[in-house]
C-alpha positions as a printed NumPy array, in Angstrom:
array([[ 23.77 , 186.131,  34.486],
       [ 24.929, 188.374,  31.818],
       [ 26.023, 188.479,  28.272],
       [ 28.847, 185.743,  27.861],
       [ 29.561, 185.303,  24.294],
       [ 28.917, 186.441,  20.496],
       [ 26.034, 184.765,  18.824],
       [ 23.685, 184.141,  21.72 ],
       [ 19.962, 184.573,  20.992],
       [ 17.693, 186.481,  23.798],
       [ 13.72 , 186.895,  23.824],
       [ 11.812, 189.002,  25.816],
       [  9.088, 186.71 ,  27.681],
       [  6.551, 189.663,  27.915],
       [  6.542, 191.211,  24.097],
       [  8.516, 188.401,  22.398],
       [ 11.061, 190.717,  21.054],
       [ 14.47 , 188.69 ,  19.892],
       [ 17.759, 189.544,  19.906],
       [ 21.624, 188.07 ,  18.416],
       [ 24.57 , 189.218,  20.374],
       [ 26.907, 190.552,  17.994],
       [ 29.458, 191.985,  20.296],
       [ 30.005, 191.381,  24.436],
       [ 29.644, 194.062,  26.336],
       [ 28.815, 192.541,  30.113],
       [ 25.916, 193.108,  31.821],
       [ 22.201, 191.48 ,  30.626],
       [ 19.903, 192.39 ,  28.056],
       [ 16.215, 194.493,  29.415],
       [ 13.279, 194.672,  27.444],
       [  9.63 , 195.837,  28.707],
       [ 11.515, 196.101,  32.376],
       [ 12.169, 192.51 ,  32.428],
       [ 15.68 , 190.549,  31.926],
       [ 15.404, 188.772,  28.912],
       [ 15.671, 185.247,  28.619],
       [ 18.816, 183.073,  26.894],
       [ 17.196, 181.145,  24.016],
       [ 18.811, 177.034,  23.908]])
């Protein structure tokens, strides 16, 4: 599951690096070689 809207907040489970969507591109986030997980 990929990108789906503006504001979402991803972390990477392996280094704990966070991210803020600021702009939807498609396609999912990769860190350390890893998808990175939606935060709720």
């Amino acid at each position: 599951m990929g990108v789906q809207k503006v504001g979402e907040k991803y972390i990477c489970n392996i280094c704990g690096n966070e991210v803020e969507v600021t702009e939807v591109g498609g396609g999912v986030l990769i860190c350390c070689g890893e998808e990175m997980e939606l935060m709720e």
